[in-house]
C-alpha positions in Angstrom: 31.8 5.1 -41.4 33.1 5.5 -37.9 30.3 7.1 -36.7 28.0 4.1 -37.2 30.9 1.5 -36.6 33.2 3.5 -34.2 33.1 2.6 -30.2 32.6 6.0 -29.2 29.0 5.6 -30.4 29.3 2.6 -27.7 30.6 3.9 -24.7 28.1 7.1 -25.1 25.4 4.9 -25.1 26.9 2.4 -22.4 27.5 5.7 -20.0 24.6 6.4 -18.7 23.1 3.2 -17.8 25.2 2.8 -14.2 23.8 6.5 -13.6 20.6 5.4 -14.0 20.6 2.4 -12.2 21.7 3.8 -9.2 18.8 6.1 -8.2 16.3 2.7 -8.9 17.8 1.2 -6.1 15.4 3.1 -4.2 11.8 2.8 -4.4 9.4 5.6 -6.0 7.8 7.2 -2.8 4.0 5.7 -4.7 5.3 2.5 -5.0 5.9 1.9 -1.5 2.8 1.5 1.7 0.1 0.9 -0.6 -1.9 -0.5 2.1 -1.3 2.2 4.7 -2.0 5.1 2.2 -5.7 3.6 1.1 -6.5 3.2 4.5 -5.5 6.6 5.6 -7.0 8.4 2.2 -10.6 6.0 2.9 -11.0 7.4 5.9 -10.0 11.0 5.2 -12.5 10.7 2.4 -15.4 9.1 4.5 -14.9 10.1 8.0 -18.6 12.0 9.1 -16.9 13.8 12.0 -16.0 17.4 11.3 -12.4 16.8 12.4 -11.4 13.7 9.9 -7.7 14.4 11.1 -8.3 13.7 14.2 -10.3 10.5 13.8 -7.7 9.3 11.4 -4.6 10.2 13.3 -3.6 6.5 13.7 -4.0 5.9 10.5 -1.6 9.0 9.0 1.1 7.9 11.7 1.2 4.2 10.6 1.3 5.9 6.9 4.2 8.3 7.9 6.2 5.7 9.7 6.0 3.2 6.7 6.9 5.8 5.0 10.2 7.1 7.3 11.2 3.0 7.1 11.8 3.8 3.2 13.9 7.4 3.7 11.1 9.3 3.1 10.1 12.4 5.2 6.5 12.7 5.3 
């Protein structure tokens, strides 16, 4: 009967939740510049140049540095 009534059963199952709730502090890296990365990907996709990098380079930079203002390294 302790093992359905005991505490240890408790404090297993109560462990892990601060571990988990630590890494959600931060956001997902697709969670986070929505915005920037459909604008970037629309014009990757539909750019008629031959060079779409190029023509979207403003673009990719705003992406990356929304990105860098969330710790992510893009």
């Amino acid at each position: 009967m302790s093992l359905l009534f005991g505490s240890s059963n408790t404090e297993k199952a109560a462990a892990p939740a601060p571990a988990e709730s630590a890494p959600a502090e931060k956001p997902k890296p697709c969670c986070v510049c929505k915005t920037e990365k459909t604008a970037r990907d629309d014009c990757m996709l539909f750019s008629k140049t031959d060079d779409p990098t190029q023509e979207c380079k403003p673009l990719i930079e705003q992406y990356k540095a929304c990105m860098a203002g969330y710790g992510f390294k893009v």
